[in-house]
C-alpha positions as semicolon CSV with decimal commas, in nm:
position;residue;x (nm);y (nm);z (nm)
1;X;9,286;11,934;20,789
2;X;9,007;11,756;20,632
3;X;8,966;12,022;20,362
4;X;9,341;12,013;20,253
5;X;9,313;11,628;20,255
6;X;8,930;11,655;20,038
7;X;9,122;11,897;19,806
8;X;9,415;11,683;19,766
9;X;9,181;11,368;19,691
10;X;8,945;11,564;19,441
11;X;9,280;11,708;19,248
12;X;9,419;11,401;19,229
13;X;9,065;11,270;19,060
14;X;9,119;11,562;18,802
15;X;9,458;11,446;18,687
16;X;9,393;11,056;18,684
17;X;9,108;11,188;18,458
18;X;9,348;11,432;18,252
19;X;9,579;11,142;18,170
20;X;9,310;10,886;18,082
21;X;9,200;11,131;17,841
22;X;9,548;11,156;17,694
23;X;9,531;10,804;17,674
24;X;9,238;10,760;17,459
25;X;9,319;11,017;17,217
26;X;9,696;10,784;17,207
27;X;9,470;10,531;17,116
28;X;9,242;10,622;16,883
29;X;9,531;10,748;16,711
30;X;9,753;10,424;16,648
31;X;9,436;10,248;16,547
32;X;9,309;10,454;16,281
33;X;9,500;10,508;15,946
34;X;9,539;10,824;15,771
35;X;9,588;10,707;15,422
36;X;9,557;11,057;15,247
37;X;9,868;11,143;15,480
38;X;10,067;10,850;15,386
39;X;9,984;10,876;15,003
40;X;9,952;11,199;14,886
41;X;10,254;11,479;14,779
42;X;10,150;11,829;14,844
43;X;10,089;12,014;14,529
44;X;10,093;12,439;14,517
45;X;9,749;12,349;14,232
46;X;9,603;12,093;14,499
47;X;9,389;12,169;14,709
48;X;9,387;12,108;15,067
49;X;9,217;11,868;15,238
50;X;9,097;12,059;15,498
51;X;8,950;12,285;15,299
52;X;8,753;12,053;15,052
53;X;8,879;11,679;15,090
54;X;8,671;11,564;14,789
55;X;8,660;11,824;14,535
56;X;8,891;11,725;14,279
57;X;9,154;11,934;14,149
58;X;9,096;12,210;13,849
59;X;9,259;12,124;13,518
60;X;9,505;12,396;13,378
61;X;9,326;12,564;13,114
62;X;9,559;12,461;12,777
63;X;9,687;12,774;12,591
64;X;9,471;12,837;12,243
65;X;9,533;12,577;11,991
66;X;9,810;12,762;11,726
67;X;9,890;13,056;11,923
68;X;10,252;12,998;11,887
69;X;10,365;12,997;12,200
70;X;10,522;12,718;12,404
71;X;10,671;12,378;12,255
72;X;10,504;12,208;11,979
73;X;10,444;11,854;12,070
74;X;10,645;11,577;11,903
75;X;10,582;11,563;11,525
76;X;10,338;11,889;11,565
77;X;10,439;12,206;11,405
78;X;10,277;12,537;11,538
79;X;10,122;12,739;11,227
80;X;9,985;13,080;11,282
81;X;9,735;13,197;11,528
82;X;9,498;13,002;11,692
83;X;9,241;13,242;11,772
84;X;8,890;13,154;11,686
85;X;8,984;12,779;11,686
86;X;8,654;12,654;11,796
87;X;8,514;12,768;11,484
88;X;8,449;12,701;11,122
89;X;8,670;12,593;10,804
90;X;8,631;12,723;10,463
91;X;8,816;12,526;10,163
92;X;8,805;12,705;9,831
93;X;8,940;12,546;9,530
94;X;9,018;12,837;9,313
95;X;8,932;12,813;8,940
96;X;9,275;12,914;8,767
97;X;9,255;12,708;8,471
98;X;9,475;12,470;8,389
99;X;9,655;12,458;8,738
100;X;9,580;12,404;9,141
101;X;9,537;12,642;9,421
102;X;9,357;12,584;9,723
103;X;9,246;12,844;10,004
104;X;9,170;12,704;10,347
105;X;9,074;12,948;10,621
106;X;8,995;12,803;10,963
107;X;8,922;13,050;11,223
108;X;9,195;13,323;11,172
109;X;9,459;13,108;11,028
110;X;9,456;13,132;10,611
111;X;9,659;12,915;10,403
112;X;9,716;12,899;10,040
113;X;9,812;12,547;9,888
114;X;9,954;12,617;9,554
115;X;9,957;12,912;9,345
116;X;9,788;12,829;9,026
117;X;10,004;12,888;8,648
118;X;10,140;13,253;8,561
119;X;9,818;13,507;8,492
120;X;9,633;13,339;8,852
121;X;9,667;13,691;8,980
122;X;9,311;13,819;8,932
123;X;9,158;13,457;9,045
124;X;9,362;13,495;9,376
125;X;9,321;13,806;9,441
126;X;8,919;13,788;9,422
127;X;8,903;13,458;9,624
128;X;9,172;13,634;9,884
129;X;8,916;13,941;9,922
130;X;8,609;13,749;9,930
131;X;8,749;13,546;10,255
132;X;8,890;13,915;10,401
133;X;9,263;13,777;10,414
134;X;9,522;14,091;10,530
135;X;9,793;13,847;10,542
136;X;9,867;13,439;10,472
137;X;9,932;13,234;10,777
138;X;10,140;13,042;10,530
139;X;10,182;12,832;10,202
140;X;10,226;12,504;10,132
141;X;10,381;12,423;9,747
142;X;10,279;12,096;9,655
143;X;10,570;12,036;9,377
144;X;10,735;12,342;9,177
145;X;10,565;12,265;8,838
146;X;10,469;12,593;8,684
147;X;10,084;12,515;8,688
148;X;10,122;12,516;9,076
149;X;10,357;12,810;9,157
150;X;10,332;12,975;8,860
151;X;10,127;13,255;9,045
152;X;10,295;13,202;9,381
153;X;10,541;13,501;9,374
154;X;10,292;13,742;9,352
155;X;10,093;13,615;9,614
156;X;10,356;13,618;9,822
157;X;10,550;13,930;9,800
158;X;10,176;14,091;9,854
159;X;10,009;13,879;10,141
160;X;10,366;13,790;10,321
161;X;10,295;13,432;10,439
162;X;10,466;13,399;10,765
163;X;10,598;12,973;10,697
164;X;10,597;12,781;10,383
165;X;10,581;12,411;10,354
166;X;10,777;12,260;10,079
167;X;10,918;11,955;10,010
168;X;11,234;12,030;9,762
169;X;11,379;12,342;9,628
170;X;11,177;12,583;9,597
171;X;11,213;12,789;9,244
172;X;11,434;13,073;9,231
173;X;11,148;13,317;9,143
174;X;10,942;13,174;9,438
175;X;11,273;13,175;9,654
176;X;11,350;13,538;9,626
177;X;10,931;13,627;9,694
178;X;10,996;13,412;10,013
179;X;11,329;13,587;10,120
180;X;11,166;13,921;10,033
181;X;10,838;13,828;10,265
182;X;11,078;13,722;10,565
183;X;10,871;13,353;10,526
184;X;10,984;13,059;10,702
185;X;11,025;12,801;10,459
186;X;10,981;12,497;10,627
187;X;11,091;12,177;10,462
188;X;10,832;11,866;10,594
189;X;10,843;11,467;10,532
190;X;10,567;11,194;10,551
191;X;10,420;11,155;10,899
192;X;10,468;11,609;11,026
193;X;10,202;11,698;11,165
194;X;10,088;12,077;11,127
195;X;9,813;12,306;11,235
196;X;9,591;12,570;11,051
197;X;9,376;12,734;11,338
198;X;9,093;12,479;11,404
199;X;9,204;12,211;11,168
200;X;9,522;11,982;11,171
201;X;9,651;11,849;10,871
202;X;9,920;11,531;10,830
203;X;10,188;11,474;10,554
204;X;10,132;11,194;10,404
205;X;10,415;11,186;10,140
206;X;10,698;11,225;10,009
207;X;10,898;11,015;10,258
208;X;11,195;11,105;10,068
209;X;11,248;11,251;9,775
210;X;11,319;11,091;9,391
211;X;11,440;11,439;9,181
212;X;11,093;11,366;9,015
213;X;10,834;11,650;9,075
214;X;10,537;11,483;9,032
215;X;10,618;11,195;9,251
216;X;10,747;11,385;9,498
217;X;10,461;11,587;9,559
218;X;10,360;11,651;9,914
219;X;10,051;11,536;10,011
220;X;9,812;11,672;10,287
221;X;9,528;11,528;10,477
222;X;9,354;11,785;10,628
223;X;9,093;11,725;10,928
224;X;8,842;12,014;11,023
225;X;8,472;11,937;11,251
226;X;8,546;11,573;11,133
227;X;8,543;11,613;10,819
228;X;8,876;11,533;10,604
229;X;9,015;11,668;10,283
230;X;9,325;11,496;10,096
231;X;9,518;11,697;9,844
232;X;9,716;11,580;9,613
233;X;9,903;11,757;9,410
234;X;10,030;11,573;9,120
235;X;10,130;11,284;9,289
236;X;10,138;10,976;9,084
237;X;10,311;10,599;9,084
238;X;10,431;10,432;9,413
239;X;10,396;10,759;9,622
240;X;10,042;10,748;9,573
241;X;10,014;10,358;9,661
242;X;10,134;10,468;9,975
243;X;9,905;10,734;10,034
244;X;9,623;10,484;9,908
245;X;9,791;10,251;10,199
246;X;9,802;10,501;10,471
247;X;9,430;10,611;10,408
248;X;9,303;10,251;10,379
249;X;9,350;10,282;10,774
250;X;9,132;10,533;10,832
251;X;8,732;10,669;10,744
252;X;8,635;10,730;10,412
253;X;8,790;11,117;10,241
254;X;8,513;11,338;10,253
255;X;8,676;11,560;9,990
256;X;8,972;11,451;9,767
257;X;9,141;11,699;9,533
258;X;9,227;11,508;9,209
259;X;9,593;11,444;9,137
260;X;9,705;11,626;8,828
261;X;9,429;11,744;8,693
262;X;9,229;11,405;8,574
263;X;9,525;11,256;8,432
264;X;9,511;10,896;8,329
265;X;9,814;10,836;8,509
266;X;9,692;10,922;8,876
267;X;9,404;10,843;9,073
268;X;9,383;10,417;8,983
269;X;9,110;10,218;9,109
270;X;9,350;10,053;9,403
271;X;9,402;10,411;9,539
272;X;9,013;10,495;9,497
273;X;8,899;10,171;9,681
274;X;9,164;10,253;9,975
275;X;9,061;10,618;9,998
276;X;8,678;10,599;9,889
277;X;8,626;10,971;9,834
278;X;8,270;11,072;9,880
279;X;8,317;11,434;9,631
280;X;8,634;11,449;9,433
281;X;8,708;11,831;9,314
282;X;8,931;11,812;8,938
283;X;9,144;12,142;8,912
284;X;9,165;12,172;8,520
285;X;9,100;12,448;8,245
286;X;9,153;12,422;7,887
287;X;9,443;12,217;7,774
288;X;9,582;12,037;7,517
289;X;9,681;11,750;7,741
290;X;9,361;11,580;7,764
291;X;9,298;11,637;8,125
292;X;9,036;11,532;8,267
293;X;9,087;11,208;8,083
294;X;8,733;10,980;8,021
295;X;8,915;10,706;8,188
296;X;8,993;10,927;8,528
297;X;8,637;11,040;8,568
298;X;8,476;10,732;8,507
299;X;8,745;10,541;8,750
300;X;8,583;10,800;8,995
301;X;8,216;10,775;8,922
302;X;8,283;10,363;8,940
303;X;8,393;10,396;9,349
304;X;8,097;10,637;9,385
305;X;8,214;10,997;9,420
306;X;8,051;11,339;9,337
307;X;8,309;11,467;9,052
308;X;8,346;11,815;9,035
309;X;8,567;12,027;8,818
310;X;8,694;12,396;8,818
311;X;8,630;12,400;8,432
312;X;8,277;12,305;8,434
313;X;8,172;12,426;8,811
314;X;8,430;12,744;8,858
315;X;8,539;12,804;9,187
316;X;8,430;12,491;9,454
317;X;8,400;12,592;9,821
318;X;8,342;12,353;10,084
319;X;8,197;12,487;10,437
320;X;8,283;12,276;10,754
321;X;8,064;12,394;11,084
322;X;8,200;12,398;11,385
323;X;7,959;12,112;11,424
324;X;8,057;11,904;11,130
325;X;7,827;12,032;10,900
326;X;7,950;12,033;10,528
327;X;7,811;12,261;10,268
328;X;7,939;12,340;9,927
329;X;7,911;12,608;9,676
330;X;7,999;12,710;9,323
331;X;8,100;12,979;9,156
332;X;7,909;12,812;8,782
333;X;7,717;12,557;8,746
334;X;7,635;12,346;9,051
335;X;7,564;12,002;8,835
336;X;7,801;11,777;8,925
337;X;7,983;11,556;8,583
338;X;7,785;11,284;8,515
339;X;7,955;11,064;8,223
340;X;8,324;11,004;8,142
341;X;8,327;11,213;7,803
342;X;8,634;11,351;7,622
343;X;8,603;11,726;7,738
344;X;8,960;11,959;7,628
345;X;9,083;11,718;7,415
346;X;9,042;11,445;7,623
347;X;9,198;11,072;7,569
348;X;8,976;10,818;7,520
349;X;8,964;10,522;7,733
350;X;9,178;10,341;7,502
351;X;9,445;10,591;7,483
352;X;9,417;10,756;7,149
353;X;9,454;11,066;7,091
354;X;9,141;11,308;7,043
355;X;9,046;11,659;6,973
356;X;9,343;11,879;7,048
357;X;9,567;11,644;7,225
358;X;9,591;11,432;6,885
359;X;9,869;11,743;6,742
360;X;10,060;11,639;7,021
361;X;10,174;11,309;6,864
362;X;10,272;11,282;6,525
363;X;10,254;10,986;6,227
364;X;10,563;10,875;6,073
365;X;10,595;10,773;5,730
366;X;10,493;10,407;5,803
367;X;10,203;10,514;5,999
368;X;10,372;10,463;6,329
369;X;10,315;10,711;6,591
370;X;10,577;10,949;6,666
371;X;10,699;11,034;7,013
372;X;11,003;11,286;7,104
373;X;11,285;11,235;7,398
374;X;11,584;11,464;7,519
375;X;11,961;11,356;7,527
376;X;11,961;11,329;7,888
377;X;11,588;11,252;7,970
378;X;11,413;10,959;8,105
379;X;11,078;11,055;7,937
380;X;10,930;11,030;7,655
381;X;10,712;11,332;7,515
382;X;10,401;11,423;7,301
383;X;10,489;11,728;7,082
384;X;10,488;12,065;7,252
385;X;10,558;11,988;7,648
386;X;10,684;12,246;7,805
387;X;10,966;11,983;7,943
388;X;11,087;11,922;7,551
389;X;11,459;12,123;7,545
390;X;11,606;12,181;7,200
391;X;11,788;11,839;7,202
392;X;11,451;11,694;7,116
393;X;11,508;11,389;6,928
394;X;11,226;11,159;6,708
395;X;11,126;10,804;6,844
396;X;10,910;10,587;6,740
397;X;10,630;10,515;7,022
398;X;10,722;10,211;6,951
399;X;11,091;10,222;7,034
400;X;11,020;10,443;7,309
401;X;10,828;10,229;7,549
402;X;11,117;9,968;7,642
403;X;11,320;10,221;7,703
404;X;11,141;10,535;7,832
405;X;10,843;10,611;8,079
406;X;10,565;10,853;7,957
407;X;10,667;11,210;8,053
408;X;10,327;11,300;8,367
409;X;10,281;11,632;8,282
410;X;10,172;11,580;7,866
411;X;10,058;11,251;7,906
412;X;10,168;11,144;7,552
413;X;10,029;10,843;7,401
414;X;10,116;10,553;7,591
């Protein structure tokens, strides 16, 4: 009897201490919070918090840059493959005379801006071999002036660029090589953004276009390692003020391309102090135009840039590192142009005509310098632009400059 009562007394020790256990662990419970609990959704890519409460959670690794697949992000346009993104950018501006076109390769991704004048076939082909291009990533046509697409067709129909960026109609030559290539032809407006393999490049104009070629040139600024490159094209008048604006915002242009060709009526001082180009490449050959004019060049040697031209220099290429580095080589001389001579027939600083741009205006019989117009045009031309139908009609300069602008591409005497 008192076993069974000793066991009943020592069992019911056992429970009382069973229960104040439960107690305590009630109790510690409802005083401390669990804020990770309260706070935090459950993610499949989280990890748990058993498992490592304060490791933090791995980043998806992003898809190569370019690769083409997925969405583009707002105002981005995909461009070719992406592979090799992480390394170097070559620019070559390609010495075809009396024209533009520009080769950028960065990492796989090659791009041709422009297609230099009709006979650029050779120039191309040796600048396309010497970089090991199979096939164009794409094109960009700055304007459809025959001294930038005149060589474009061929390129084309043999190296099948997959887009081309145009802004306008393209020609109907350099429509059917694009048809024939199965290119995308892509048309893009101030503020796209695109991207060649490691670099990205921004349209900065037209906004809109005029129906005038030359002003309605689309402009890139291209960004590789850091380094920036801004080509123009032909651009000229109020599109280039805004270009001039937008770059005012940012760094300094490492490399600018020259607007057509050193004329006197691109590149002013305003859109050299907003863009302060360190080296300035100058596509130009032999012409009767004048180009580069005295008063371009020395407009560019007065802000502070490294001039260049394809004339004097022959082929420029610029080297960016996948650090930054820049490097540049030519395919001539490597001196860069020093004074702001008359060189092709150049126009003096005063505008008069010299060497073999002085045929392209004529003397009247009073001594009075002769210009020509068309029956429809709202230019005024020197003698021999390509522009000049056969409605060409005699004006006095004179009479011409209320009424008519000066025709960009043969920069007649203004």
């Amino acid at each position: 009897m008192r076993f069974a009562c000793a066991l009943a007394s020592m069992l019911a020790a056992s429970a009382a201490v069973i229960a104040g256990c439960g107690s305590a662990a009630t109790s510690a419970g409802t005083s401390a919070t669990p804020p990770a609990r309260a706070t935090t959704v459950a993610s499949p890519l989280s990890p748990t918090p058993q498992a490592s409460p304060t490791k933090k959670p791995r980043a998806a690794k992003p898809p190569p840059a370019g690769d083409g697949g997925g969405t583009a992000a707002p105002g981005v346009q995909k461009s070719g493959s992406g592979k090799g993104a992480s390394g170097a950018t070559t620019v070559v501006f390609v010495d075809v005379g009396q024209g533009d076109a520009t080769l950028i390769k960065s990492g796989s991704w090659t791009g041709l801006v422009d297609g230099g004048p009709a006979g650029s076939k050779p120039a191309l082909e040796a600048a396309l071999a010497k970089l090991g291009v199979r096939r164009l990533s794409a094109v960009v046509v700055s304007h459809m002036h025959a001294d930038h697409t005149g060589g474009l067709a061929h390129v084309v129909s043999e190296w099948r660029p997959r887009t081309a960026y145009v802004a306008g109609t393209p020609t109907s030559a350099l429509a059917g090589a694009l048809r024939g290539a199965g290119s995308v032809v892509v048309q893009v407006r101030r503020g796209a953004g695109l991207r060649f393999g490691a670099a990205r490049a921004e349209v900065l104009s037209p906004a809109g276009l005029s129906g005038d070629a030359n002003s309605d040139t689309l402009v890139l600024r291209l960004e590789a390692g850091g380094k920036s490159f801004l080509f123009t094209g032909d651009c000229t008048g109020p599109n280039e003020a805004a270009v001039g604006a937008i770059c005012a915002r940012g760094p300094p242009i490492d490399v600018l391309k020259v607007a057509h060709h050193g004329s006197r009526y691109s590149t002013s001082s305003a859109f050299l102090a907003q863009t302060r180009p360190r080296v300035a490449v100058i596509c130009v050959g032999p012409n009767s135009y004048g180009h580069p004019t005295p008063a371009t060049v020395g407009r560019l040697l007065a802000a502070g840039s490294r001039v260049y031209t394809t004339w004097k220099n022959g082929g420029v290429t610029f080297n960016v590192s996948a650090a930054g580095a820049l490097s540049v080589s030519f395919g001539r001389s490597s001196q860069p142009v020093k004074k702001a001579t008359a060189a092709g027939g150049a126009q003096s600083d005063g505008g008069a005509a010299t060497g073999a741009a002085a045929g392209a205006a004529s003397s009247g019989a009073s001594g009075g310098t002769i210009v020509y117009v068309t029956r429809t045009g709202e230019c005024y031309h020197a003698n021999g632009c390509r522009y000049l139908s056969s409605s060409r009609k005699r004006i006095a300069l004179k009479d011409a400059r209320g009424t008519y602008r000066p025709c960009s591409v043969c920069d007649p005497p203004i």
